[in-house]
C-alpha positions as CSV (number, residue, x, y, z in Angstrom):
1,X,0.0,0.0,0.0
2,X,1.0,3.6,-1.0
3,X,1.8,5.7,2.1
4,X,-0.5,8.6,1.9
5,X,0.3,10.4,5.6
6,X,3.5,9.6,6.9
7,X,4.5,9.8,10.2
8,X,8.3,9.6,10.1
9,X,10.8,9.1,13.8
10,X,8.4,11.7,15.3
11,X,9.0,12.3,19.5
12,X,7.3,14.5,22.0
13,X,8.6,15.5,25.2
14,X,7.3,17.4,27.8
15,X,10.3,18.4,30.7
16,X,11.6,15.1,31.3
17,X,8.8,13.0,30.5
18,X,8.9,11.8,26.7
19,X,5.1,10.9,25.9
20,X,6.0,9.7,22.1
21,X,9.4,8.1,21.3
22,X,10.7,8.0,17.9
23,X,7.4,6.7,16.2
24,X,6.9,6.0,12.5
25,X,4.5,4.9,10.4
26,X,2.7,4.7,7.1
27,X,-1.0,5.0,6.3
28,X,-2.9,3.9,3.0
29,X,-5.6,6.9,1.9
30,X,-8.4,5.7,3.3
31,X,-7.4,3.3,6.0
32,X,-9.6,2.8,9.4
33,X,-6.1,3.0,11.6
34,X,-6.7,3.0,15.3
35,X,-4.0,3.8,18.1
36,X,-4.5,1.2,20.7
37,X,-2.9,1.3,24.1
38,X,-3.4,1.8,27.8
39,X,-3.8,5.3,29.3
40,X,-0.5,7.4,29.2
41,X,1.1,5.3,26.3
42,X,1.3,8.1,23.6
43,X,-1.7,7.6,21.2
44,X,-3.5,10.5,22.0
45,X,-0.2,12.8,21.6
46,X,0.4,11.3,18.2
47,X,-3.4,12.5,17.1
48,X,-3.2,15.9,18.6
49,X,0.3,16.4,16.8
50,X,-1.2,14.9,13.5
51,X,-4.4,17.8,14.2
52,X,-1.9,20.8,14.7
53,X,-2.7,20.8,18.4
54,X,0.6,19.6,19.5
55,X,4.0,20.6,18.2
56,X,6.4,17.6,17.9
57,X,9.5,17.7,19.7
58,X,11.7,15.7,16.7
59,X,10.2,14.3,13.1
60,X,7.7,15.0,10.5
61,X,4.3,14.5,9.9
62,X,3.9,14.5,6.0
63,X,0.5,14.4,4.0
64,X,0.8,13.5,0.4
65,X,4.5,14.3,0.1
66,X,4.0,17.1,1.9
67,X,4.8,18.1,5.1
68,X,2.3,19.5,7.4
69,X,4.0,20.9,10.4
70,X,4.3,24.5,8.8
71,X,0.8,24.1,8.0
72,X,-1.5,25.7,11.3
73,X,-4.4,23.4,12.4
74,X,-7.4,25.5,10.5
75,X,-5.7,25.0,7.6
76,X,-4.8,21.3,8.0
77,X,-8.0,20.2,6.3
78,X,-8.5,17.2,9.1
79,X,-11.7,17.0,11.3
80,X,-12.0,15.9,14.6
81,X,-14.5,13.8,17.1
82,X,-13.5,14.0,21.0
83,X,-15.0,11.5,23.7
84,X,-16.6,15.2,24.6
85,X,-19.6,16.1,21.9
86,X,-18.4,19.7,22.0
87,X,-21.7,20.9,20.5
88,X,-23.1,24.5,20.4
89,X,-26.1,23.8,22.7
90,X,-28.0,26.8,21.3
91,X,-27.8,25.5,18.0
92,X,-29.7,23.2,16.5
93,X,-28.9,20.1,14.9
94,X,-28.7,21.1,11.8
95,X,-26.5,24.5,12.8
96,X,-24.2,22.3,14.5
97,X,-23.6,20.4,11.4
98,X,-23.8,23.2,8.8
99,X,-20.8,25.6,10.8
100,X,-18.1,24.6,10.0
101,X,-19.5,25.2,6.2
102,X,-20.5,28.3,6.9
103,X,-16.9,29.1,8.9
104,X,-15.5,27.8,5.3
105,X,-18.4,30.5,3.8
106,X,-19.5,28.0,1.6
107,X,-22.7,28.9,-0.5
108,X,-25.7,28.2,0.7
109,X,-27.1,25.8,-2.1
110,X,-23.7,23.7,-1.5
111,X,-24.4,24.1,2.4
112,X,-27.6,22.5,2.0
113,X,-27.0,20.1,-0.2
114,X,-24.2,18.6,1.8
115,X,-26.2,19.0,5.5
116,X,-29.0,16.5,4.0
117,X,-26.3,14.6,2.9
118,X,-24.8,14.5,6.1
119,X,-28.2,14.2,7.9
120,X,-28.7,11.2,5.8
121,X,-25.3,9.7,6.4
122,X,-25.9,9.8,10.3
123,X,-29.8,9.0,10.4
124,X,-30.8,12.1,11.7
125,X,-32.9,13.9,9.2
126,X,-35.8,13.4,11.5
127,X,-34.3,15.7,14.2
128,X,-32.5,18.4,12.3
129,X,-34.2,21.0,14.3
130,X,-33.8,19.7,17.7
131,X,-31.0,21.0,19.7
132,X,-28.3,19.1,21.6
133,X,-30.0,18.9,25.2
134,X,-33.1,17.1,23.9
135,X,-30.9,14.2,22.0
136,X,-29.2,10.9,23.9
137,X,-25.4,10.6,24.5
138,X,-25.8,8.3,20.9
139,X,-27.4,10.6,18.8
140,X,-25.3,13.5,20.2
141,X,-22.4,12.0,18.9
142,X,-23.6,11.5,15.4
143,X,-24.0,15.0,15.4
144,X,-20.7,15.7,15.7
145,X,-19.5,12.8,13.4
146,X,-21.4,14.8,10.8
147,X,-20.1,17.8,11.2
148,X,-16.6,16.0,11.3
149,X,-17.1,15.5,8.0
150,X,-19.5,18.2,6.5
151,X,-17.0,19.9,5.1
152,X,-15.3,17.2,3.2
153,X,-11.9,17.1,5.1
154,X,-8.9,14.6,3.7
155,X,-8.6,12.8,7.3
156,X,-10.9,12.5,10.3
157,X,-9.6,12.0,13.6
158,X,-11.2,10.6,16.1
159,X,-10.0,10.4,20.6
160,X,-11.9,7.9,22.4
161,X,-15.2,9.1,21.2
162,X,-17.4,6.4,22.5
163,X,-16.0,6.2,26.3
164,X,-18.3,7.8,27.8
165,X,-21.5,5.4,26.5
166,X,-22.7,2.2,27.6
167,X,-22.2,-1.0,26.5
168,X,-25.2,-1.9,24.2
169,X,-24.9,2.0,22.9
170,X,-21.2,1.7,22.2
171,X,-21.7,-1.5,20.0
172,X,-24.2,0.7,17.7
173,X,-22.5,3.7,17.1
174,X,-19.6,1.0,16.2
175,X,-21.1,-0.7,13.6
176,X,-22.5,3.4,12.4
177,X,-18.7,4.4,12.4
178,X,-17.7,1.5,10.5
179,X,-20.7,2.0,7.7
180,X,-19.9,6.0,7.5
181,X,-16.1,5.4,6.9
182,X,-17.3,2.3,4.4
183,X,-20.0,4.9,2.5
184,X,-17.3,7.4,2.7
185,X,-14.0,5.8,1.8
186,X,-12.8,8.1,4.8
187,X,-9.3,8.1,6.4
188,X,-9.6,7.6,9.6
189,X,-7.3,7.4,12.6
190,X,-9.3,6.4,16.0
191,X,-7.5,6.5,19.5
192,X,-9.0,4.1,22.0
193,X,-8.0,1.5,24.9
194,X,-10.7,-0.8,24.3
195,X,-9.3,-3.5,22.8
196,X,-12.7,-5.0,21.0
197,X,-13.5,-1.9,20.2
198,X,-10.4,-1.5,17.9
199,X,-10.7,-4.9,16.6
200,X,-14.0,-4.7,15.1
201,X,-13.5,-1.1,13.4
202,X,-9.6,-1.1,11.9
203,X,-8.0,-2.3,9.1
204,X,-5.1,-2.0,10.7
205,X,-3.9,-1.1,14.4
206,X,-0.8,0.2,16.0
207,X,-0.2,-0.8,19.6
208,X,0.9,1.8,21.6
209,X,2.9,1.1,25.1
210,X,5.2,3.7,27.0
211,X,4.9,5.8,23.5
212,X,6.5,3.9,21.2
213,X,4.4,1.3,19.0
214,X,5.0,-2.2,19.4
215,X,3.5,-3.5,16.3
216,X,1.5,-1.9,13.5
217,X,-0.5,-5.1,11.6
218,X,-3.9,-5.7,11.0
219,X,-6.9,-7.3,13.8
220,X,-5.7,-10.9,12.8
221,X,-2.0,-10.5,13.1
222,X,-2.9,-8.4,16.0
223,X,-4.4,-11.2,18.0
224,X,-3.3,-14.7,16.2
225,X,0.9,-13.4,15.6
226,X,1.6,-10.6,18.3
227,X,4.8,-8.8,17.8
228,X,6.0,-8.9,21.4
229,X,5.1,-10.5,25.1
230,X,3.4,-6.7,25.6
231,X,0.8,-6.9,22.6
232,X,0.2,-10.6,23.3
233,X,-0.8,-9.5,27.0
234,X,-2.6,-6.1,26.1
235,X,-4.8,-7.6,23.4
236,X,-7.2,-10.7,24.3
237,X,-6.3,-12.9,27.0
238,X,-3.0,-14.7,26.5
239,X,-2.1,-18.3,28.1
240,X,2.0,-18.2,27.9
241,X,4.2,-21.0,28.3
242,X,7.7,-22.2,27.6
243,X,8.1,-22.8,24.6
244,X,10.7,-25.6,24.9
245,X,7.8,-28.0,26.1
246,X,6.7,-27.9,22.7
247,X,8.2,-30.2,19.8
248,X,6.5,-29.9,16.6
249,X,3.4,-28.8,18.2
250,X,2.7,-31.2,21.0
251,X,3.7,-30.9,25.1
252,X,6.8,-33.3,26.2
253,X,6.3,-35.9,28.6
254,X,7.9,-33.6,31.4
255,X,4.8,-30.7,30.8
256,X,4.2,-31.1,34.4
257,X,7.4,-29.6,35.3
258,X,6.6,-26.3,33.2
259,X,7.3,-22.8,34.6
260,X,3.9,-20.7,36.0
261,X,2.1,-18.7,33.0
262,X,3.7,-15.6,32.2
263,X,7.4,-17.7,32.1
264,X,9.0,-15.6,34.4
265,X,11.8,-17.5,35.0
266,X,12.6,-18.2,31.0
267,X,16.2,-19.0,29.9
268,X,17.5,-16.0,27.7
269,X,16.7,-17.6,23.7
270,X,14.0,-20.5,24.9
271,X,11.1,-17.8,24.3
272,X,7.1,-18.4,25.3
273,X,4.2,-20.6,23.2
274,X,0.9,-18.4,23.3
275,X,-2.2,-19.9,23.6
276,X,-5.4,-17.8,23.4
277,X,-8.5,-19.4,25.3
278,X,-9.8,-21.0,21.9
279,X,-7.1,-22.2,21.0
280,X,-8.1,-25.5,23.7
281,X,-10.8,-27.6,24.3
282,X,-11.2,-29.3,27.9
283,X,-11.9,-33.0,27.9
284,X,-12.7,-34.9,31.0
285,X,-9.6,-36.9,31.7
286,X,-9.2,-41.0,31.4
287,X,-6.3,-42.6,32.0
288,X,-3.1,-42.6,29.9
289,X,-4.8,-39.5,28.2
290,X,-2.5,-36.3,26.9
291,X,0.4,-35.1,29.0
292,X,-1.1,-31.5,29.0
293,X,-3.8,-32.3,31.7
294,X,-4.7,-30.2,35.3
295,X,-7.4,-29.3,38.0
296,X,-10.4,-27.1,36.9
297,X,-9.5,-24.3,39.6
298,X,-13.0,-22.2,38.1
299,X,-15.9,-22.3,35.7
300,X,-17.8,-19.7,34.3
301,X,-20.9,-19.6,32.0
302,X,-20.7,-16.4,30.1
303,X,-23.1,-17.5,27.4
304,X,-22.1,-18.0,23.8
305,X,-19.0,-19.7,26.1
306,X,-18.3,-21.5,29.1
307,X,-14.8,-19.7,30.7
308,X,-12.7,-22.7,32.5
309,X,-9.6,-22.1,34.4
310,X,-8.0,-24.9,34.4
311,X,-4.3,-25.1,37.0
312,X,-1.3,-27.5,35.7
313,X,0.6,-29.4,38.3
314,X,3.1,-26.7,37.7
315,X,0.4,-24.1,38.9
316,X,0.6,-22.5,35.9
317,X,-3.2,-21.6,34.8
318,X,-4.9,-22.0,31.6
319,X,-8.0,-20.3,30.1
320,X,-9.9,-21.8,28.5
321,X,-13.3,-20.9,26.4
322,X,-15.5,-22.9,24.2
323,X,-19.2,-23.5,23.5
324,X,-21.5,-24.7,26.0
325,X,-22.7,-28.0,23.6
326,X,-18.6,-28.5,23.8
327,X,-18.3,-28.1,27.3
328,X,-19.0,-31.5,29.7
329,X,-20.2,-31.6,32.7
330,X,-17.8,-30.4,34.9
331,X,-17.1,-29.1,38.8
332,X,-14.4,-27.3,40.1
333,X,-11.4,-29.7,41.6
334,X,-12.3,-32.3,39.1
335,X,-8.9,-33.6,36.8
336,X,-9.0,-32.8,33.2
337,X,-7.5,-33.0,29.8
338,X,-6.9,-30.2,27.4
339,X,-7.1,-30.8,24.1
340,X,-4.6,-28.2,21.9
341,X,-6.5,-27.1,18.3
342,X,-3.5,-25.5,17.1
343,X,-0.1,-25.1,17.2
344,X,1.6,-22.5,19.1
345,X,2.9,-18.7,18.6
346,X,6.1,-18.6,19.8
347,X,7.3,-15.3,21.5
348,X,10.9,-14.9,22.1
């Protein structure tokens, strides 16, 4: 893929603390990137330096060949969503969504055209001429999607917009996000910490930790062939062991002697096998039966899945979840077998 925005050994300090270190990266006009991390790990710095609203401390931030640190924020040409609506609660909907046109002074046929357009895009044509105070948390952020993008702008950035919603709310506006920027053909770079979250909208995802990212890939790679021990932790649930009880897929005879997940006590070059929680089925145990066998410590029923936890001799602890029709009848302290469906990703 071309490179259309460039982000090229770019730092930020502030005093002593450095929130971005020597980040770079390359983004495909009309990508769904998000910036995934924990709180304090540098995503939201990169955005607001992308925007114009922070000056970076080292690098360059180029757009099309060109680079737009010279280039002030208003004139950047990029919109912006915050976890905050920031609507003008005397306005109506459709003034929200028509000022930044009319900031631009475009003419007024063009301005309507576009707000029905954008009214459309978001589902609101029904309440153009409520204002903000009478809409839900939902609805208000729609609003400010579409003006995000009233005025046609080559990048929209969007900083943890949903946060502040609940569950079932959040899931909606997802799937809305992910239509708009597939109607649109939008580039868009979203900042969050959920990790689902950024899994169901991106193409691709750069994991942020202690500003630097630690792997840019897409969803899949992401989660099935994590770039280091950090990404395998911070995304999904990850069921590490050594990786030298593995040969050619299967646990030695001496898997009871394994280190506790999380192989703290690895030899330097033996590296960990990841597991996800799929990635095993628990059997109850008969004699002779695989090596890789333990004590269900916990059970869960979470519905689509039952959640077992199952504890290895070694007191390491496996997670396992699979369908209910898959699951047996099982109680906690009762000896099982687990069954691996794949092989391994080994971490070093």
């Amino acid at each position: 893929m071309t490179a259309w925005l460039s982000i090229d050994a770019l730092s930020k300090s502030f005093g002593q603390s450095i929130a971005v270190r020597d980040v770079s990266l390359e983004i495909g006009r009309g990508e769904f990137v998000t910036f995934l991390g924990p709180s304090g790990s540098g995503k939201s710095t990169l955005l607001y330096m992308i925007a114009g609203l922070e000056t970076p401390s080292t690098g360059d931030i180029r757009l099309a060949g060109d680079s737009l640190l010279p280039v002030a924020p208003n004139l950047r040409n990029i919109g912006m969503v915050f976890q905050r609506y920031t609507l003008i609660p005397h306005l109506t909907v459709a003034e929200n969504i028509a000022f930044p046109m009319k900031m631009r002074k475009w003419d007024r046929q063009r301005q309507k055209r576009r707000l029905q357009e954008m009214l459309a895009l978001v589902r609101l044509e029904e309440f153009a001429g409520r204002r903000p105070d009478s809409l839900s948390g939902g609805q208000q952020q729609r609003v400010a999607l579409a003006r995000a993008l009233a005025y046609e702008p080559e990048m929209l950035l969007m900083d943890e917009p949903l946060a502040a919603l609940d569950q079932s709310l959040k899931l909606d506006l997802q799937r809305e996000i992910r239509r708009i920027h597939d109607s649109t053909g939008a580039t868009i770079l979203y900042v969050t910490h959920d990790q689902e979250e950024a899994m169901r909208l991106s193409d691709r995802i750069a994991v942020f930790h202690n500003g630097t990212v630690e792997q840019f890939a897409t969803p899949g790679e992401v989660y099935q062939k994590p770039g280091t021990a950090f990404v395998a932790g911070f995304v999904g649930h990850s069921n590490l062991l050594p990786a030298e009880m593995f040969a050619e897929g299967r646990p030695v005879d001496a898997f009871a002697g394994a280190d506790s997940a999380g192989t703290p006590g690895l030899q330097p070059g033996k590296g960990a096998a990841l597991f996800r929680p799929e990635d095993f089925t628990v059997l109850r145990r008969e004699p002779g039966s695989a090596a890789l066998s333990g004590t269900i410590a916990d059970i869960a029923f979470l519905g689509p899945v039952v959640e077992f936890l199952v504890r290895l001799a070694s007191g390491a602890q496996i997670l396992v979840r699979q369908a209910p029709d898959l699951s047996p009848d099982l109680r906690p302290g009762e000896q099982v077998s687990l069954c691996i469906l794949r092989q391994p990703w080994i971490l070093p």
